[in-house]
N, C-alpha and C positions, 0 to 999 in steps of 0.2 A: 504493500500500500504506500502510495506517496500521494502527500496532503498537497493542496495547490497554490498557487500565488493569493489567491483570493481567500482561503482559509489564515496565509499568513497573515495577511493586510487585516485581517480581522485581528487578530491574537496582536498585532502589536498594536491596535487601535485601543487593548483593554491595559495597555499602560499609559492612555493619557492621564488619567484620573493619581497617580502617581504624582504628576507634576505638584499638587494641591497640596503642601507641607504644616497645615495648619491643626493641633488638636482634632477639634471636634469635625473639619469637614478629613482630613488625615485619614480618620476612622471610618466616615463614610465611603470615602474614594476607598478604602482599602473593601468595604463590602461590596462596594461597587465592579470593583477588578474581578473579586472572588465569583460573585453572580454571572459577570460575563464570562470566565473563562469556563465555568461550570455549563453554560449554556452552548457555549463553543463544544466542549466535549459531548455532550450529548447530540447538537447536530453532526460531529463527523461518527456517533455511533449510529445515529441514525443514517444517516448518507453511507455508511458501511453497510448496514442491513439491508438498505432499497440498490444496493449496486450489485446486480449479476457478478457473479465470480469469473474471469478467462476461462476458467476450462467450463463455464456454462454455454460454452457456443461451439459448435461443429461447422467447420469450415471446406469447403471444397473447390479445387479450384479446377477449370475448365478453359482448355485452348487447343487448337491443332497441336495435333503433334510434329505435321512438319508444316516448316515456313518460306517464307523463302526471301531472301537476304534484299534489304534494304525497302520493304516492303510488310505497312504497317499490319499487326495481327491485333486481335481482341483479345484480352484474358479476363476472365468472368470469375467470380470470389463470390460463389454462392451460400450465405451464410445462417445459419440458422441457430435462432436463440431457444435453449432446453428450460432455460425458466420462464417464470411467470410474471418478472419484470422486465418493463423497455429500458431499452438503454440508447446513451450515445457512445457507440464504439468508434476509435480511430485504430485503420489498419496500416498495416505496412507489409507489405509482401517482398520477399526477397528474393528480385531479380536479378538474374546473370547481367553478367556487367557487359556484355554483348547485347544483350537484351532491354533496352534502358527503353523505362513509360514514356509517353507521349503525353495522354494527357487521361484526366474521368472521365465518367459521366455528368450529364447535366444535373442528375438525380444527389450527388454528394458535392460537399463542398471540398475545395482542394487544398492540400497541404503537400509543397513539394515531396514527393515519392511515398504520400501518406493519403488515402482515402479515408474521407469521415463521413457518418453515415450516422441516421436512429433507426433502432429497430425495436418492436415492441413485443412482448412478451408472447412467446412462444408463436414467433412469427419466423418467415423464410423469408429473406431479400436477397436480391441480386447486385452487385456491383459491379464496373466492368469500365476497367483502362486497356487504353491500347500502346502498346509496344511495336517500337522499330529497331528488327536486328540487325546489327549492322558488320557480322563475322561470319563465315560460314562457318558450319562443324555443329559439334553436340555442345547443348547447353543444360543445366539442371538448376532448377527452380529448389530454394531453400525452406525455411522454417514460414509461417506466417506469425507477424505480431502484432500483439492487440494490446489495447489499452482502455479501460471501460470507464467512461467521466460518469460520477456520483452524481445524483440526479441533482441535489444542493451546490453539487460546484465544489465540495470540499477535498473528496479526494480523487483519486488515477489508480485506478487496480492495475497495473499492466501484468501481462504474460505472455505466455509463444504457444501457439495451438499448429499443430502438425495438422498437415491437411488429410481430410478420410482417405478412406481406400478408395483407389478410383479414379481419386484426382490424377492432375497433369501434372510430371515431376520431371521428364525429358523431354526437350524440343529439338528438330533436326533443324537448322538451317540450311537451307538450299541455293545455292545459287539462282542469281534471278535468271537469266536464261531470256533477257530480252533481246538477244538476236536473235535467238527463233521464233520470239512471238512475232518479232517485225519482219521476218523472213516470209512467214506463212502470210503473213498480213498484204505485204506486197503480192507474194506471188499470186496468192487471189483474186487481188485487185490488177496483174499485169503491168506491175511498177518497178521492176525489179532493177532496172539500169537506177533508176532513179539514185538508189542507195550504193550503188556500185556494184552488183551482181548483176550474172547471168541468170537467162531464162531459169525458172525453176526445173522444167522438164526439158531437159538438153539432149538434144538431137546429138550424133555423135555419126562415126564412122565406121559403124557395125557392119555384118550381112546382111540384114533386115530390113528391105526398102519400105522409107516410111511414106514421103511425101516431096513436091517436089516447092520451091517455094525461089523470090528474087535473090540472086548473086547480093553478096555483101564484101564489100571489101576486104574483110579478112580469109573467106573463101579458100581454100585449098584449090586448085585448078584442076586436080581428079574430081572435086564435088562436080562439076559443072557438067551439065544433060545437054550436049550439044546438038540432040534432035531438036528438044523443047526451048533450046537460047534460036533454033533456026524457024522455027514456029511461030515465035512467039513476036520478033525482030529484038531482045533483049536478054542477057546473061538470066540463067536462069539455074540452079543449084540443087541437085539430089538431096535428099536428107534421109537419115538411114537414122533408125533404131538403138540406143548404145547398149550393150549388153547389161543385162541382168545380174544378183547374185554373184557381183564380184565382192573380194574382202578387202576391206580396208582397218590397216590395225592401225591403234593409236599408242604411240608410245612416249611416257610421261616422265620427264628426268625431275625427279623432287630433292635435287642433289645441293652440295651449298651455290653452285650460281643460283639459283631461284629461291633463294632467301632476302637478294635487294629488290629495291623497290621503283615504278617507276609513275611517277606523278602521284606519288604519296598511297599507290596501292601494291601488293605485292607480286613481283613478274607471274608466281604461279600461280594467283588469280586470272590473270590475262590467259595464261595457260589454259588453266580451269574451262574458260570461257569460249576460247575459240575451240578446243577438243567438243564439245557438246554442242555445239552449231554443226561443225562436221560431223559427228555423229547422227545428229538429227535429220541433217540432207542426205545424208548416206540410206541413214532409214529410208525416208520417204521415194529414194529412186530406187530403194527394194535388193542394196546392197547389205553383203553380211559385215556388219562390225563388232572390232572385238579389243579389247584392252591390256597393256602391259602398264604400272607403274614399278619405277626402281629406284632407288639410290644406291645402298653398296650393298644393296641385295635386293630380289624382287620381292614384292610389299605386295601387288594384285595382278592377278592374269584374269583376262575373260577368254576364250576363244570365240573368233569371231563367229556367230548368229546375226539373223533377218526378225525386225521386226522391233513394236513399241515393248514388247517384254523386255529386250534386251539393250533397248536404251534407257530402259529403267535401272537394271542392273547395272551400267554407266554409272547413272546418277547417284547410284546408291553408293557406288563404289570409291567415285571422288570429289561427292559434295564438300567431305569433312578433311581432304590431304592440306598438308603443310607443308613445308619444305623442309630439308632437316642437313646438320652444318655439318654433312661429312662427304667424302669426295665418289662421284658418281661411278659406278662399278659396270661400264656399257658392253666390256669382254664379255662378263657375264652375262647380262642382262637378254644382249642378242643372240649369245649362243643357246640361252633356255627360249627363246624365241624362236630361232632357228630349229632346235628339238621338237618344240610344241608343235610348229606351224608350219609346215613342209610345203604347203601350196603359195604359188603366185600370189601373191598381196601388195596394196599399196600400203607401205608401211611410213606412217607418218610421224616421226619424232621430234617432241619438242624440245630444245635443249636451248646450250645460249656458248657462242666462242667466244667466251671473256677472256681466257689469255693464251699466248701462240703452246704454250708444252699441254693444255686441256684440251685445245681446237686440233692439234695434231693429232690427240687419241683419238676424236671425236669422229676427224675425218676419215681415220686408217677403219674403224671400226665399224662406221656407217656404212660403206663403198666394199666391205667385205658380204653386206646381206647382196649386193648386187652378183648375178644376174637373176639370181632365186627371187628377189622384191624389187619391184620398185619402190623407190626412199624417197622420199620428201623431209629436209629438214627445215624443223620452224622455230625463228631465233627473233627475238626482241629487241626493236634499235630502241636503245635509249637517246632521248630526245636531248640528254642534258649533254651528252658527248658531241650531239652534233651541233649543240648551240656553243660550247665550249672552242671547236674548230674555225666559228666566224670572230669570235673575240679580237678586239683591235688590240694593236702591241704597242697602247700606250702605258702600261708600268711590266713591272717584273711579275707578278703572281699573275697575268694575262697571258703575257709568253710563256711562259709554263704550261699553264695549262692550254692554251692551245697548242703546244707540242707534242702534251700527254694525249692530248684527244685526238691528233691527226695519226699519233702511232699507233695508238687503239683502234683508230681504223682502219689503215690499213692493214694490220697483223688482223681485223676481220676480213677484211676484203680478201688476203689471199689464202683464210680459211674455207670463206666460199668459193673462190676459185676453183680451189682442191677439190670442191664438194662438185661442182661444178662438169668438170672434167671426170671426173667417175661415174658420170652419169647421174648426181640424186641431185633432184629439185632442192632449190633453196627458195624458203618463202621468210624476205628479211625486211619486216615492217615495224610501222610504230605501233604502240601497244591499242591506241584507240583505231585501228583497219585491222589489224592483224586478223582477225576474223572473219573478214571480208576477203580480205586477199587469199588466203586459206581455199574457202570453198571456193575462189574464182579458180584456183589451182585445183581442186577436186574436179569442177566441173571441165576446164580444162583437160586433164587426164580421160575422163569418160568420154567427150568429143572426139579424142584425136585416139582413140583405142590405144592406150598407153600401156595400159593394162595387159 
């Protein structure tokens, strides 16, 4: 029990009468103190008695179990009082620090990270803030605590009431995945240049004649239906079918390069981000996809599978990854890759050539799946190096770092090279396209029968 300001300011008002130093009024004031504070103790016994006890309330709390990252949820504190007196509870729920309220409802009044509410005797009320996560991964919800104000104002029973059986105690954060909502979004509506992509359903260079449609300037000059450019008095272009149920593996380096960060998020979010775009288009053109993550050991394999079951398992698998500060094991990695997965695959690795002795492994190691895979590697230009390389050389900490930055880049530049020339695709963008540029290389691959 803890008495309140307003109990205090009482109690010390019954020392005015104190001031009065005279015999006969002395004696008065002195009865006078006595009554008061006698009167005082009796209303905080009473205001003890009319005050529910914490553990007279059963609490439950109620939210998705998954979420998805930066993307506001509701959680609901269903409360119910087992006595027969109302009270004014103030709650406090113990959110993950990922997890931070937003704001109440219009129904309780607000107290930073504190809901206050009345509820009346042997009554059930709902309360309900909302939270925005702002991490991916797994999150657990704490104790809940209460505090029960004395109907007189005198005293705060507080205590911690574990929420029932039932409640919500784990939440998943998910990635938001708003490039494929805008993917799908476009492709429906037939906007897809708009954003920087290809058609959704990409015509390619299969056996399968599909349709014949106008010459486009990037054309291949085999597409071209020389009966129907003579027909017609205009170039005019075959388009074929692109094959079906090809694989495409995604492979994920959670090594320490993708521990920095770039525009204040972490590389292997962008990771995160662009693998599940291409995962998702792969789905939808009815290709199998399947997943490797490593650092100095493999951590998840999927083999590749067709279909939304198996971009779930995707999702499942690297909503919650981090990056971890030890150095990337890619002999290994590819050689349990190579064992797993014997068939033709476009095998798509995200990694990052940060310095020339990493990007050497990188490249001997990559260019070894070839000719069994096609490779694709996907590597993250940081923005801050390339702004670092126009810096004027007016002081000394300027030419430095533009020195550092122009060796950084070229010791990347002739790691793609290397990559380059071994035949595996390089896709070396900033972190905000990287995703886009990605599938334009997927869909690329499927046109030109790469695969």
């Amino acid at each position: 029990m803890r008495v309140t300001p307003r109990w205090i300011k009482l109690f010390l008002c019954g020392l005015l009468p104190a001031m009065f130093t005279g015999s006969a009024v002395g004696a008065l004031a002195a009865v006078i103190t006595t009554l008061w504070y006698a009167v005082l103790a009796v209303a905080l016994a009473i205001d003890w008695h009319r005050t529910p006890a914490p553990d007279q309330f059963q609490i439950r709390r109620e939210t998705a179990d998954r979420v998805t990252c930066g993307s506001e949820c509701s959680v609901s504190l269903r409360i119910h009082n087992l006595s027969s007196l109302a009270a004014q509870v103030l709650l406090a729920d113990t959110v993950p620090e990922s997890l931070q309220p937003a704001q109440v409802d219009q129904d309780s009044s607000v107290i930073p990270g504190m809901i206050e509410t009345r509820i009346g005797g042997n009554e059930r009320r709902s309360v309900t803030y909302l939270a925005q996560p702002t991490q991916r991964g797994d999150f657990v919800f704490g104790a809940i605590y209460i505090t029960v104000r004395g109907a007189l104002g005198m005293i705060n029973r507080p205590g911690t009431v574990t929420p029932t059986a039932g409640s919500c105690s784990l939440v998943r954060v998910y990635p938001q995945m708003k490039d494929a909502e805008r993917f799908e979004l476009m492709a429906r509506k037939g906007k897809l240049r708009q954003v920087g992509l290809r058609r959704a359903r990409s015509q390619g260079v299969g056996r399968d004649f599909e349709s014949l449609r106008d010459y486009l300037p990037d054309d291949e000059m085999r597409r071209i239906d020389w009966k129907a450019t003579a027909r017609r008095g205009k170039l005019v272009s075959r388009q074929f079918e692109v094959e079906k149920s090809q694989a495409v593996i995604i492979v994920l380096d959670i090594g320490r390069t993708m521990l920095s960060e770039l525009n204040g998020k972490p590389k292997i979010d962008y990771a995160i981000d662009a693998a599940l775009l291409l995962a998702h288009v792969a789905t939808l053109a009815d290709d199998m996809v399947g997943l490797l993550v490593f650092s100095d050991t493999v951590h998840t394999y999927l083999p590749p599978r067709r279909g939304r079951q198996q971009m779930h398992a995707i999702l499942d698998s690297i909503y919650k990854l981090q990056a971890r500060l030890v150095e990337s094991d890619y002999q290994g990695a590819l050689a349990f890759l190579q064992y797993r997965w014997r068939k033709r695959a476009l095998t798509v690795c995200f990694t990052d050539l940060w310095d020339p002795d990493s990007a050497r492994q990188t490249v001997n190691e990559l260019s070894l799946l070839q000719p069994g895979h096609l490779v694709a590697a996907v590597t993250l230009l940081d923005p801050a190096i390339k702004a670092a390389s126009d810096l004027t050389s007016d002081s000394t900490l300027n030419v430095l770092q533009k020195a550092v930055s122009l060796q950084m880049q070229e010791d990347r530049q002739k790691a793609q090279n290397a990559l380059t020339d071994r035949g595996v695709l390089v896709v070396d963008s900033p972190a905000n396209t990287v995703s886009i540029d990605l599938v334009n290389k997927y869909l690329q691959v499927k046109e030109r029968a790469m695969l």
